[in-house]
Biopython code that builds the backbone (N, CA, C, O; Angstrom):
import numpy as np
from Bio.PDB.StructureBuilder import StructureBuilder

atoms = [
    (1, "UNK", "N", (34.589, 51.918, 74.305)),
    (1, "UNK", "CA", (35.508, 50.925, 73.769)),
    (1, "UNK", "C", (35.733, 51.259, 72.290)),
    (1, "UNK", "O", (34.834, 51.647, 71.544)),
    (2, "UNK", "N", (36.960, 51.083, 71.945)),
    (2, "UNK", "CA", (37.388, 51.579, 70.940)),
    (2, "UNK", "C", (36.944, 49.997, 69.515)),
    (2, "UNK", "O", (36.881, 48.815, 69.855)),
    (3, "UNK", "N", (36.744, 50.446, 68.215)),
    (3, "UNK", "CA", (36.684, 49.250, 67.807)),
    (3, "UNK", "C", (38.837, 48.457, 67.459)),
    (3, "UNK", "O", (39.492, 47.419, 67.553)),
    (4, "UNK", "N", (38.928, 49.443, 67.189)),
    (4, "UNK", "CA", (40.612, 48.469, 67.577)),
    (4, "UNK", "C", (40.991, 47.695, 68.459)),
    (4, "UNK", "O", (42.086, 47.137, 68.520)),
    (5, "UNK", "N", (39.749, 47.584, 69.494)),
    (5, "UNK", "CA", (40.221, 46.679, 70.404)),
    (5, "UNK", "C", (39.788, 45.241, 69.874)),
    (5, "UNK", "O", (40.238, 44.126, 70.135)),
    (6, "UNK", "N", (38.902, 45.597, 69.155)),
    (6, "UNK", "CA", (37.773, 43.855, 68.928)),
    (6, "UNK", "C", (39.170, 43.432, 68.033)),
    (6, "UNK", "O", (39.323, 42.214, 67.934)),
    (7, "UNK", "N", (40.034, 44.137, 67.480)),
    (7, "UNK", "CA", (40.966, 43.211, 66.897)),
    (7, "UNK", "C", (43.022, 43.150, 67.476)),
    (7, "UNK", "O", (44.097, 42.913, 66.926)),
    (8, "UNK", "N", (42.537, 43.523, 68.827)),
    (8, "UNK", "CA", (43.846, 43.594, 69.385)),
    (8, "UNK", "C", (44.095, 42.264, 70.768)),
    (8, "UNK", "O", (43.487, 42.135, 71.831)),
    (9, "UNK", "N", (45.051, 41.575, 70.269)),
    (9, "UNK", "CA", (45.355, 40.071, 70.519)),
    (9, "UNK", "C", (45.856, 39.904, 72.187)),
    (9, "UNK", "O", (46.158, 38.838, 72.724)),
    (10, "UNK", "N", (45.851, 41.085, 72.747)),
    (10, "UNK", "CA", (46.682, 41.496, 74.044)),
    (10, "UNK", "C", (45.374, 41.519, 75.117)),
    (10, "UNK", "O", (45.618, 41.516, 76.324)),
    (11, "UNK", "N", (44.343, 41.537, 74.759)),
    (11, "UNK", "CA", (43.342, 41.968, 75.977)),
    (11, "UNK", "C", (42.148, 40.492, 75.938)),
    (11, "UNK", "O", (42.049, 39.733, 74.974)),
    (12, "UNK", "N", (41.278, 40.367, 77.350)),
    (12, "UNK", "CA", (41.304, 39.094, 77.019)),
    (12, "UNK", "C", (39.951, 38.922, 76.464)),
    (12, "UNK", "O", (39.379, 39.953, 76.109)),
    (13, "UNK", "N", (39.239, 37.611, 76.306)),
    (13, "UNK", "CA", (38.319, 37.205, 75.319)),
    (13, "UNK", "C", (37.181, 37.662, 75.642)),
    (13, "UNK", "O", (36.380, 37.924, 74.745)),
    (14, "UNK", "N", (36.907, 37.827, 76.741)),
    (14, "UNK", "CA", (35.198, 39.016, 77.256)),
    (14, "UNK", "C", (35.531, 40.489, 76.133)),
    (14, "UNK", "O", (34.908, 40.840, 75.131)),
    (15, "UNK", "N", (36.384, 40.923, 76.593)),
    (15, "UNK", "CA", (36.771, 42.307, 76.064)),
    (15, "UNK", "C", (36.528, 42.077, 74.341)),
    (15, "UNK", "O", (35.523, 42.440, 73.729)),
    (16, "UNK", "N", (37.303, 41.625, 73.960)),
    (16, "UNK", "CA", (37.205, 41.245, 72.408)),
    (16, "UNK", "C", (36.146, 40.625, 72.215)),
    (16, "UNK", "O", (35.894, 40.988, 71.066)),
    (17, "UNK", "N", (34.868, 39.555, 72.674)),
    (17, "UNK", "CA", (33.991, 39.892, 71.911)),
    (17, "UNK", "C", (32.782, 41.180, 72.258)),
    (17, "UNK", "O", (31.779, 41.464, 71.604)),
    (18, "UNK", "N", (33.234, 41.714, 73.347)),
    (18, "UNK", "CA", (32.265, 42.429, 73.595)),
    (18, "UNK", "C", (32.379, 43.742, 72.427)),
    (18, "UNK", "O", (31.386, 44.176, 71.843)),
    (19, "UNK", "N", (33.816, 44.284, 72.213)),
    (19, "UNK", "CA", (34.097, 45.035, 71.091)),
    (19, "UNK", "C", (33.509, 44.856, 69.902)),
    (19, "UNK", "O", (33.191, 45.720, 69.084)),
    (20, "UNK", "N", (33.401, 43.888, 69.853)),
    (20, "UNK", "CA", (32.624, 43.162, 67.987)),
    (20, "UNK", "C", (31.369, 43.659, 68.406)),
    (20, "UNK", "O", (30.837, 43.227, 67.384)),
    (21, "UNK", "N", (30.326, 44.239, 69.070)),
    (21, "UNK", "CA", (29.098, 43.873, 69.037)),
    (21, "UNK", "C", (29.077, 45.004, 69.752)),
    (21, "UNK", "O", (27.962, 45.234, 70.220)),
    (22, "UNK", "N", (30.215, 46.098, 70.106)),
    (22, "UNK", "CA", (29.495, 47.450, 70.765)),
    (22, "UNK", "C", (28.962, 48.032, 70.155)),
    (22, "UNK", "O", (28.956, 47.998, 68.924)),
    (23, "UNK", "N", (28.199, 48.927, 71.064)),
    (23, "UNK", "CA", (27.360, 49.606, 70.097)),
    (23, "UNK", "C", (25.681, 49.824, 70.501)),
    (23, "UNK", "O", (25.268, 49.145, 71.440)),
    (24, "UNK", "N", (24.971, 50.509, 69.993)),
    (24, "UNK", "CA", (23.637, 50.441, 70.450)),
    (24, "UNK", "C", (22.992, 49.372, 69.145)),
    (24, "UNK", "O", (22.420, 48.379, 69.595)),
    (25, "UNK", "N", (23.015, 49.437, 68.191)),
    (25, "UNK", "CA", (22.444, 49.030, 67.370)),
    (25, "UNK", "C", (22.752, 46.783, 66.871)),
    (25, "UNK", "O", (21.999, 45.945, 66.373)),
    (26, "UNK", "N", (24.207, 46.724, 67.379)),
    (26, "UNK", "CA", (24.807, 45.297, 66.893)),
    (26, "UNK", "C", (23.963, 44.080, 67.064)),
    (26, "UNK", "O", (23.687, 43.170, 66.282)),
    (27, "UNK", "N", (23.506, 44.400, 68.760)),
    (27, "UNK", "CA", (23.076, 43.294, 69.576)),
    (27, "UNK", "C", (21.405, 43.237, 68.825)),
    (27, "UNK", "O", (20.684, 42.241, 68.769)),
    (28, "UNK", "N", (21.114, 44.537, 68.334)),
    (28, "UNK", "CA", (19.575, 44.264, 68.110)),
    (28, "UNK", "C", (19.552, 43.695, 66.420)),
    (28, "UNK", "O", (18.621, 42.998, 66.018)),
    (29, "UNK", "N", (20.487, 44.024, 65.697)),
    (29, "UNK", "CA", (20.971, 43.166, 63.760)),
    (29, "UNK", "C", (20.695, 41.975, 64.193)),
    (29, "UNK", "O", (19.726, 41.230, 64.048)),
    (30, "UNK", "N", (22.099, 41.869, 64.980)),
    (30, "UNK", "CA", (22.150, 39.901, 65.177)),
    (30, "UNK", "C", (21.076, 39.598, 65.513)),
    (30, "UNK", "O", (20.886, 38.509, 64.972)),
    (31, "UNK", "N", (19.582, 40.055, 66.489)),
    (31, "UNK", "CA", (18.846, 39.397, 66.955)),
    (31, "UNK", "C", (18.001, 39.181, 65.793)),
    (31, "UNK", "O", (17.518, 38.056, 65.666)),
    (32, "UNK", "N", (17.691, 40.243, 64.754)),
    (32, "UNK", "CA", (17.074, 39.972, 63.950)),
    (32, "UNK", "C", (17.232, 39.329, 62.582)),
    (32, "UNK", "O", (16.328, 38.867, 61.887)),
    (33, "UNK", "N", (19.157, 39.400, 62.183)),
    (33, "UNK", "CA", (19.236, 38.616, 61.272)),
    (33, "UNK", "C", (19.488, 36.856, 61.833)),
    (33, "UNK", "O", (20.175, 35.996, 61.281)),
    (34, "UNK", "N", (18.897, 36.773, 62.745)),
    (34, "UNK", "CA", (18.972, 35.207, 63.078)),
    (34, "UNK", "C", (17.713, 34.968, 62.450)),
    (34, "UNK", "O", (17.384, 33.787, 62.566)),
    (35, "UNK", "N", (16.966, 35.606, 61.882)),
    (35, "UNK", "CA", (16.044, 34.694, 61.427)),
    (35, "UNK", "C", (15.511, 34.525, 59.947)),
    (35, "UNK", "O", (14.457, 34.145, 59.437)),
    (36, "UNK", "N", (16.447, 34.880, 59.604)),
    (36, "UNK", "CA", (17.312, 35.363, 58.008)),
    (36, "UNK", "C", (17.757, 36.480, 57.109)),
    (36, "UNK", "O", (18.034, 37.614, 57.498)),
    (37, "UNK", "N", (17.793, 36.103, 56.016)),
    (37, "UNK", "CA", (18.408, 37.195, 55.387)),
    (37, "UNK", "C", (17.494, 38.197, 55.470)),
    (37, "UNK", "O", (16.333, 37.803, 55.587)),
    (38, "UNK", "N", (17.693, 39.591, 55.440)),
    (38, "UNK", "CA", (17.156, 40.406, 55.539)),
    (38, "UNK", "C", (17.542, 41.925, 54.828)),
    (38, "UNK", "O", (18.555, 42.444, 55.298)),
    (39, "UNK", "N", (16.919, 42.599, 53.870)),
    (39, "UNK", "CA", (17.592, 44.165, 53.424)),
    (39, "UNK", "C", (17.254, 45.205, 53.943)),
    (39, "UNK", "O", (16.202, 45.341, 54.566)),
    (40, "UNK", "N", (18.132, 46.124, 53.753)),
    (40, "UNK", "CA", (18.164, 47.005, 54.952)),
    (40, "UNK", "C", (17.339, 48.176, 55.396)),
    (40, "UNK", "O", (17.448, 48.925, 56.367)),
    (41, "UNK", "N", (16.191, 48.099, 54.070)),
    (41, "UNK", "CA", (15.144, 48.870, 54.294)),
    (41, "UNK", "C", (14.325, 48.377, 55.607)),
    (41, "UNK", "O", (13.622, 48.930, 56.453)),
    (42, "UNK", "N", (14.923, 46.613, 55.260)),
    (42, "UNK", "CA", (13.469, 46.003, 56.400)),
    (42, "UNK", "C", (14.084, 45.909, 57.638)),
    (42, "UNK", "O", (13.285, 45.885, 58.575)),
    (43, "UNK", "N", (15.710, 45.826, 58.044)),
    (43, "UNK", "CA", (16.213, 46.450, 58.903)),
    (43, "UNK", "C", (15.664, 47.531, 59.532)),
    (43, "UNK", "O", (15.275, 47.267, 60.669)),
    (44, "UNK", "N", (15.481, 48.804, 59.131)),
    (44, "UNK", "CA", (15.664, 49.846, 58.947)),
    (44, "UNK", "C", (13.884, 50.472, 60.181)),
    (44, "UNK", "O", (13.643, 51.069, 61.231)),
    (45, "UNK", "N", (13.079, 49.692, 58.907)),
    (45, "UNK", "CA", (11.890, 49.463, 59.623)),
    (45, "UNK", "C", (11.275, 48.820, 60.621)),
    (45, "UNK", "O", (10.237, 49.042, 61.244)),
    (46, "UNK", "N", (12.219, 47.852, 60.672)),
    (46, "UNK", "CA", (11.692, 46.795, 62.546)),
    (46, "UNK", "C", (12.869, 47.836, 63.447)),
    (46, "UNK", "O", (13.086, 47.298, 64.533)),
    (47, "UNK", "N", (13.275, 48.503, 63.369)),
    (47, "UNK", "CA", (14.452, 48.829, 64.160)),
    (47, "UNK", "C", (13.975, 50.586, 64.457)),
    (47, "UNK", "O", (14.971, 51.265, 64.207)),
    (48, "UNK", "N", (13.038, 51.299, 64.807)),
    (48, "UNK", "CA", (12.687, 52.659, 64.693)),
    (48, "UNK", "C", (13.766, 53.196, 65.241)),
    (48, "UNK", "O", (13.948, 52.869, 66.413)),
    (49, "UNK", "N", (14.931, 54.279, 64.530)),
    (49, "UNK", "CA", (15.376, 55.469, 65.432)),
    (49, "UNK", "C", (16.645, 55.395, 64.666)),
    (49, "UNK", "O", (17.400, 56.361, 64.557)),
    (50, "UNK", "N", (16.868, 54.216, 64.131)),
    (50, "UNK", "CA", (17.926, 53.709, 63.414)),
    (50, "UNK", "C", (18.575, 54.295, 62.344)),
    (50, "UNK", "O", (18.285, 53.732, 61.289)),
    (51, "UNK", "N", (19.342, 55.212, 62.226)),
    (51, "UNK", "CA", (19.526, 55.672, 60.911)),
    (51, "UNK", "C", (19.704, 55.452, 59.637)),
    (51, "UNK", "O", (20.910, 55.481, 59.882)),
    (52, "UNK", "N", (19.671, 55.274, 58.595)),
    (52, "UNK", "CA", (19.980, 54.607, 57.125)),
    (52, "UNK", "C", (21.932, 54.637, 57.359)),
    (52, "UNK", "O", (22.565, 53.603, 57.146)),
    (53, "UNK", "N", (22.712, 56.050, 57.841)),
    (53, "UNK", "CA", (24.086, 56.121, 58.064)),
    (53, "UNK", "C", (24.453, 55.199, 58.813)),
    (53, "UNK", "O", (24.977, 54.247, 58.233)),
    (54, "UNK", "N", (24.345, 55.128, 60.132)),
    (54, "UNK", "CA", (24.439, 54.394, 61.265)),
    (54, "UNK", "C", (24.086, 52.863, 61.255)),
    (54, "UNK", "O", (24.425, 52.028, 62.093)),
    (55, "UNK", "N", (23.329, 52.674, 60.122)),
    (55, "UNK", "CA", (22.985, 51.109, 60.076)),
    (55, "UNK", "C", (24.031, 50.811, 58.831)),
    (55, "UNK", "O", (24.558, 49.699, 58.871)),
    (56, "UNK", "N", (24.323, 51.506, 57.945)),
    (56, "UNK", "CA", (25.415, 51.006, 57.098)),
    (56, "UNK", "C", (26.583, 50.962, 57.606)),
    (56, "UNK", "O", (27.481, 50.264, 57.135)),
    (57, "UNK", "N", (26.700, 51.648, 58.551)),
    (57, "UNK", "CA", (28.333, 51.985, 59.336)),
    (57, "UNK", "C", (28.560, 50.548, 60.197)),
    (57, "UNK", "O", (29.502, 49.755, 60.209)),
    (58, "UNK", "N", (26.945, 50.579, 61.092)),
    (58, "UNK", "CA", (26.864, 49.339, 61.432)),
    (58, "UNK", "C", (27.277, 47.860, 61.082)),
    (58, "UNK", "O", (28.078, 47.160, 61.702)),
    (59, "UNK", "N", (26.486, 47.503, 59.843)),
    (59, "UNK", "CA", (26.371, 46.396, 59.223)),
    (59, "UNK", "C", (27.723, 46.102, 58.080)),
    (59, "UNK", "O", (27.947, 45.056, 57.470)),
    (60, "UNK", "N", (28.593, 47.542, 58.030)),
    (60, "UNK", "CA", (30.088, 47.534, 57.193)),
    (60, "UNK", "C", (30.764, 47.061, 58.322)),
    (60, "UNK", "O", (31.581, 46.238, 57.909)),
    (61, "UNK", "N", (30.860, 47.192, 59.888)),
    (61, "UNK", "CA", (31.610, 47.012, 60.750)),
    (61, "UNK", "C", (31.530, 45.462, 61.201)),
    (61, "UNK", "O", (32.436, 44.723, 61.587)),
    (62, "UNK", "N", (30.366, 45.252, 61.053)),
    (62, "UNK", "CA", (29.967, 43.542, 61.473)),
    (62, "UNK", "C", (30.512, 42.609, 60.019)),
    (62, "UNK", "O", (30.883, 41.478, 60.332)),
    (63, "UNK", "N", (30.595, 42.882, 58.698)),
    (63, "UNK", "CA", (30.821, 42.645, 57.268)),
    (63, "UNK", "C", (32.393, 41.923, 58.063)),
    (63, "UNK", "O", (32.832, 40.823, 58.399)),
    (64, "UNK", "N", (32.783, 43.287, 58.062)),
    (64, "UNK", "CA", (34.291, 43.557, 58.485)),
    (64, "UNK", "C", (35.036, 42.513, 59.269)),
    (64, "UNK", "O", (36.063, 41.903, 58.974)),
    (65, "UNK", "N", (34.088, 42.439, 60.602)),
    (65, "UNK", "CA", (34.072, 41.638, 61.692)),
    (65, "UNK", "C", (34.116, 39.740, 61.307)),
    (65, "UNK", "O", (34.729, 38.823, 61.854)),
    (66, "UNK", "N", (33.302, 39.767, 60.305)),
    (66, "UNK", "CA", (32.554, 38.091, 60.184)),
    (66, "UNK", "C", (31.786, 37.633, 60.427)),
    (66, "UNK", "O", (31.552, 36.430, 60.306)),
    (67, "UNK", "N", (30.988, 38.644, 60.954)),
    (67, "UNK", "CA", (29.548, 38.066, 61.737)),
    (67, "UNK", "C", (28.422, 38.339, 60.348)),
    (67, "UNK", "O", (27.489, 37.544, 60.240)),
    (68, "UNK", "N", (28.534, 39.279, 59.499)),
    (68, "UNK", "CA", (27.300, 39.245, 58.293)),
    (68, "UNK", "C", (27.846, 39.185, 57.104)),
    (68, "UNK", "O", (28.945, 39.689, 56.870)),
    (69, "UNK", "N", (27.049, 38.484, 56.117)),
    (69, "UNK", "CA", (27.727, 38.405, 54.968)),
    (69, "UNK", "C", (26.792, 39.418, 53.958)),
    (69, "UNK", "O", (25.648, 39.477, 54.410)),
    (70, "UNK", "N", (26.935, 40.114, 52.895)),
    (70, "UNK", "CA", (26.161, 41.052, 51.969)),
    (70, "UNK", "C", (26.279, 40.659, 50.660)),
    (70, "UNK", "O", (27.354, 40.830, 50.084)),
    (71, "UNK", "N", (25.317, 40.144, 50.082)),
    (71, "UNK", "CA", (24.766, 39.707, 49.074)),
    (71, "UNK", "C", (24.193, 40.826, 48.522)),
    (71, "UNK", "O", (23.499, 41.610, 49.170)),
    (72, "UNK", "N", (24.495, 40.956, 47.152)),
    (72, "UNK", "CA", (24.155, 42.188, 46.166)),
    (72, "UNK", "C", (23.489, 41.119, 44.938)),
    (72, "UNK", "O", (24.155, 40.101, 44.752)),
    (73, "UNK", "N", (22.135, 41.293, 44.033)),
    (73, "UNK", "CA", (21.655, 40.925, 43.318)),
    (73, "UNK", "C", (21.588, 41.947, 42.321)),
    (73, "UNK", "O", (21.408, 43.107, 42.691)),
    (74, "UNK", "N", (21.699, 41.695, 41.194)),
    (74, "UNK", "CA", (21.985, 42.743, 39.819)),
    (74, "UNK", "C", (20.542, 43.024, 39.416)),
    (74, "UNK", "O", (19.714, 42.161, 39.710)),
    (75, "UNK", "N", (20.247, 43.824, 38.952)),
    (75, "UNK", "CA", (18.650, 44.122, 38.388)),
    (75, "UNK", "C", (18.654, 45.835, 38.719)),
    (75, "UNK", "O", (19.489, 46.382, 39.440)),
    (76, "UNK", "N", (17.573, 46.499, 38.048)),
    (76, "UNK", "CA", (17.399, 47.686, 38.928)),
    (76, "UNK", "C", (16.205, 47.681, 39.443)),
    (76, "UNK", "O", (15.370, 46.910, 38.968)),
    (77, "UNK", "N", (15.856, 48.576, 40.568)),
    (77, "UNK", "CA", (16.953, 48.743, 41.619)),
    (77, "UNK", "C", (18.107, 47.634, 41.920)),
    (77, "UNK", "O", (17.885, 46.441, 41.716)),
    (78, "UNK", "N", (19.002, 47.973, 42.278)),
    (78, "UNK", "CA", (19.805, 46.763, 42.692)),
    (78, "UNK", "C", (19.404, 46.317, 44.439)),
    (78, "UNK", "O", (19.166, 47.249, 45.207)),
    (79, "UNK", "N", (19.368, 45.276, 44.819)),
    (79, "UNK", "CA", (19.247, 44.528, 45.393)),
    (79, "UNK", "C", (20.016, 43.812, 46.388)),
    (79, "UNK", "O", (20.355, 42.706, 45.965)),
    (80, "UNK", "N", (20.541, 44.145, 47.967)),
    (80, "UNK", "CA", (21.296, 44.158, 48.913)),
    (80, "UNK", "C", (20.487, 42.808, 49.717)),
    (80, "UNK", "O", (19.296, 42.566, 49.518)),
    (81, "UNK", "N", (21.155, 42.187, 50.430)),
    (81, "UNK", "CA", (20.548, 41.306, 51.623)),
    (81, "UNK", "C", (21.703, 40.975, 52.553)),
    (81, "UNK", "O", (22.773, 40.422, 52.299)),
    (82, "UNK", "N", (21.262, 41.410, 53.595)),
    (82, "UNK", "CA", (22.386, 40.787, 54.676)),
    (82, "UNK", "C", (22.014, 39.739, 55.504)),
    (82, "UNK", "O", (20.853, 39.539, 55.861)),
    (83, "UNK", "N", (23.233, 38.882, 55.904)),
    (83, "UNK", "CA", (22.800, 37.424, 56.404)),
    (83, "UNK", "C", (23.588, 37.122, 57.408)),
    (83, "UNK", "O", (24.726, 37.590, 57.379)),
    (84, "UNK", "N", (23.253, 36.416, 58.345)),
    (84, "UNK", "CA", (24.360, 35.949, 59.727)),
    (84, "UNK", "C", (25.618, 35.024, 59.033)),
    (84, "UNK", "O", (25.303, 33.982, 58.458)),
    (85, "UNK", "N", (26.571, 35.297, 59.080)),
    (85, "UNK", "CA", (27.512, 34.326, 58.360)),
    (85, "UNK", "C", (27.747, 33.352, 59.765)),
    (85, "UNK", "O", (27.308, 33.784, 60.831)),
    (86, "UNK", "N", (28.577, 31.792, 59.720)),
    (86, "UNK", "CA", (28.420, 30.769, 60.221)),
    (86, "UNK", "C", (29.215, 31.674, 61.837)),
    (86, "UNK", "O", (28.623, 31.683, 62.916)),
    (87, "UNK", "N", (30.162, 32.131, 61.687)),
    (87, "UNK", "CA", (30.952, 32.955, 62.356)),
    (87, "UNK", "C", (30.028, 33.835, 63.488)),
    (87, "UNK", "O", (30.283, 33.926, 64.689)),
    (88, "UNK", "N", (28.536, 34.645, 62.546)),
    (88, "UNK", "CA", (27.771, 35.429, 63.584)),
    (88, "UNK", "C", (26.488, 34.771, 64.067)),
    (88, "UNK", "O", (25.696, 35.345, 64.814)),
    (89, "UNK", "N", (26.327, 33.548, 63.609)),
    (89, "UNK", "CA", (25.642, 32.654, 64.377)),
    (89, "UNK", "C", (26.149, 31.968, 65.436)),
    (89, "UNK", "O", (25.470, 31.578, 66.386)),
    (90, "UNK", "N", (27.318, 31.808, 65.306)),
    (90, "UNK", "CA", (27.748, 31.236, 66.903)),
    (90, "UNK", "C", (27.935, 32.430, 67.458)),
    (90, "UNK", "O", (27.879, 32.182, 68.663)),
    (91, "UNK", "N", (28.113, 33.513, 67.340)),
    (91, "UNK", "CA", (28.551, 34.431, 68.431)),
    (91, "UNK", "C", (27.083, 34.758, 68.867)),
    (91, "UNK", "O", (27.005, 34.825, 70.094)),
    (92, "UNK", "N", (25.739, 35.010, 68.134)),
    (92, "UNK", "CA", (24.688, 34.781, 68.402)),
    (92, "UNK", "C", (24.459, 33.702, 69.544)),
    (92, "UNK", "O", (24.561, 34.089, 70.708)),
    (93, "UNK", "N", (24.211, 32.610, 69.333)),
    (93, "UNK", "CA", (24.445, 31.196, 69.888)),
    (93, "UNK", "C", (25.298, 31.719, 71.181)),
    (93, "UNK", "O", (24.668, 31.429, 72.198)),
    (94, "UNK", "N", (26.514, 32.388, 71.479)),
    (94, "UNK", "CA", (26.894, 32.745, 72.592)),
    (94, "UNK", "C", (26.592, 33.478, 73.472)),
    (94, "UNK", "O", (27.100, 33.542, 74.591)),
    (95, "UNK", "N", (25.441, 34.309, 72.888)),
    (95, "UNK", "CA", (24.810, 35.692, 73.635)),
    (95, "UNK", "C", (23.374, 35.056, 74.075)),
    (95, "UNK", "O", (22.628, 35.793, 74.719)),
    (96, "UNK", "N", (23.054, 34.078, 73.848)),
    (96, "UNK", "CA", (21.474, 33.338, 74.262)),
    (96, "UNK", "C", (21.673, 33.670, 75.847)),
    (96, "UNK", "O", (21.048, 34.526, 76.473)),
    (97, "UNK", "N", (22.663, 32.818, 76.346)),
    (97, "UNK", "CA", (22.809, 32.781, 77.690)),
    (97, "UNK", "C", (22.538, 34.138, 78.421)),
    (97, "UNK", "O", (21.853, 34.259, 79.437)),
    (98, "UNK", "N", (23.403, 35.487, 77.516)),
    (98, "UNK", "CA", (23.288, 36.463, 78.541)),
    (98, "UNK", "C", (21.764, 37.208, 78.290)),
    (98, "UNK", "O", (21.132, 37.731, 79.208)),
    (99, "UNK", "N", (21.411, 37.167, 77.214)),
    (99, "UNK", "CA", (20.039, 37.040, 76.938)),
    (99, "UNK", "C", (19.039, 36.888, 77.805)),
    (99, "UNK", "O", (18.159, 37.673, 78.158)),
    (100, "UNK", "N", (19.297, 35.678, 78.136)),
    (100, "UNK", "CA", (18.097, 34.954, 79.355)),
    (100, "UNK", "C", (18.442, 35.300, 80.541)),
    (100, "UNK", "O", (17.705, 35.492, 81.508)),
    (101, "UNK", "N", (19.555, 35.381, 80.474)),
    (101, "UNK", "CA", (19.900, 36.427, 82.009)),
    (101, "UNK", "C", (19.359, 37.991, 82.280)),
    (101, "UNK", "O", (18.819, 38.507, 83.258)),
    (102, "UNK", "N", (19.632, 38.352, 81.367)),
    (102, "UNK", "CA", (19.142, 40.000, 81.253)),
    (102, "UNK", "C", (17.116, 39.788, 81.539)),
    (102, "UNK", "O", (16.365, 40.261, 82.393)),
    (103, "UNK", "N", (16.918, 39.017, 80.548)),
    (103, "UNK", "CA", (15.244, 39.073, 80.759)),
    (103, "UNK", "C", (15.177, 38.663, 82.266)),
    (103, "UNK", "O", (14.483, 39.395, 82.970)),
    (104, "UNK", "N", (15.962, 37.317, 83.026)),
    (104, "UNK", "CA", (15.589, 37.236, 84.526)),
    (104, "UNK", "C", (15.499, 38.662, 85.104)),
    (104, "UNK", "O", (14.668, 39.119, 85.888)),
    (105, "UNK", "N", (16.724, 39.342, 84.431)),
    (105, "UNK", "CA", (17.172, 40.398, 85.400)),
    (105, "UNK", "C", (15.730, 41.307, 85.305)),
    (105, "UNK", "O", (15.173, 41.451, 86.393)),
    (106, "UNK", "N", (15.137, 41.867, 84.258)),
    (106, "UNK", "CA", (14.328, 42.615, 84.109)),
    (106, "UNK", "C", (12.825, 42.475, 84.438)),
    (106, "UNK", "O", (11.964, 43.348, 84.547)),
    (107, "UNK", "N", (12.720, 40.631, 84.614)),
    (107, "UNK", "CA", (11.396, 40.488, 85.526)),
    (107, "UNK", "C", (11.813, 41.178, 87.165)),
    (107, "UNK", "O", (11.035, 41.698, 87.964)),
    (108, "UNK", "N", (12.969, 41.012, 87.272)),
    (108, "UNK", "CA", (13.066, 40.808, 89.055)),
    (108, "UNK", "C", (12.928, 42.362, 88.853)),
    (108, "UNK", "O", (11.814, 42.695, 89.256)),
    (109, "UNK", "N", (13.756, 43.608, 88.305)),
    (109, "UNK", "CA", (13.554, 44.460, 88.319)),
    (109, "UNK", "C", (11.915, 44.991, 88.175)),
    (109, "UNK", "O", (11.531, 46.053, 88.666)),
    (110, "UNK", "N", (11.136, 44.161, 87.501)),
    (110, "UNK", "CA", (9.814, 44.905, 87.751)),
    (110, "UNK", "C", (8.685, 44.656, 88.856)),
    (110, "UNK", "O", (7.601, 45.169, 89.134)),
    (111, "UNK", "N", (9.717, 43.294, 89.499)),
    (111, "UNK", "CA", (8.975, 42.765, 90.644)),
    (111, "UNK", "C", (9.140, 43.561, 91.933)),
    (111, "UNK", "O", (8.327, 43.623, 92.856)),
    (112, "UNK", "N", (10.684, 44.339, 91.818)),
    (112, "UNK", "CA", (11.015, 45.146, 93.171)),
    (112, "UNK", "C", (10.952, 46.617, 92.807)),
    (112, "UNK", "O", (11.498, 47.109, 91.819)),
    (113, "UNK", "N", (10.146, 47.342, 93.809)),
    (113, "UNK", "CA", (10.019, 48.648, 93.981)),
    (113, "UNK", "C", (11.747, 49.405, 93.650)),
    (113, "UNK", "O", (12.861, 49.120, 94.088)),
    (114, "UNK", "N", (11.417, 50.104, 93.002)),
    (114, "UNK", "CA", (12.966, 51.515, 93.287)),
    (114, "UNK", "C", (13.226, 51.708, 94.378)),
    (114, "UNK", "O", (12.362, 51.827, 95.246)),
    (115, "UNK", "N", (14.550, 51.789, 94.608)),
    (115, "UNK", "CA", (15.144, 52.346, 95.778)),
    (115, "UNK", "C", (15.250, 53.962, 95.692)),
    (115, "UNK", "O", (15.887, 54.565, 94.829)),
    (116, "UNK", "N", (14.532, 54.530, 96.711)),
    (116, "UNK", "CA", (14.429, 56.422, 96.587)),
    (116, "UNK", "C", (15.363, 56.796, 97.900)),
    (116, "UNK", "O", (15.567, 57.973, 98.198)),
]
sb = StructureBuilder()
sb.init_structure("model")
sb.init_model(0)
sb.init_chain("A")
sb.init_seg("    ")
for serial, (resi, resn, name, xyz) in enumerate(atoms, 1):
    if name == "N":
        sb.init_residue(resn, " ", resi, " ")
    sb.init_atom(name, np.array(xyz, "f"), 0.0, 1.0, " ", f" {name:<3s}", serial, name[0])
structure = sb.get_structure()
């Protein structure tokens, strides 16, 4: 999925928000900036595999989006924090559901043998 789609008015509302949040990395930010602000070193470190590129590309695309807001504090080093804006807490808030679905899904998956 292309990200031009998360902002193209023609396709319908599954599609568009699923665009905002593709990605390998989106679904696992939001989970963790729900529980506040957070910089991106400490991102960086709850998240192993994650790149320093790929998480800025990331977290510029969600900026972009409305879902995080970036707070810069003056001092040196200077000082970054990213935060769920009101916008990526409800879309958060919208993903609970599939959330708890996926974990059902993954008990039942460890309850039933593979099919060979």
């Amino acid at each position: 999925m292309t990200r031009g789609r998360a902002r193209d008015t023609n396709v319908c509302g599954v599609t568009a928000a699923i665009a905002v949040i593709d990605g390998k990395w989106k679904t696992a930010l939001l989970w963790l900036l729900e529980s506040g602000p957070c910089r991106p070193g400490e991102l960086r470190r709850r998240l192993p595999g994650l790149t320093e590129k790929v998480l800025t590309q990331a977290l510029r695309e969600m900026e972009s989006d409305g879902l995080v807001h970036r707070e810069t504090y003056p001092g040196v080093p200077l000082r970054t924090e990213y935060s769920l804006t009101p916008f990526g807490r409800e879309l958060s808030d919208a993903l609970a559901p599939l959330a708890d679905w996926g974990h059902r899904r993954l008990a039942i998956l460890a309850e039933t043998p593979p099919l060979t």
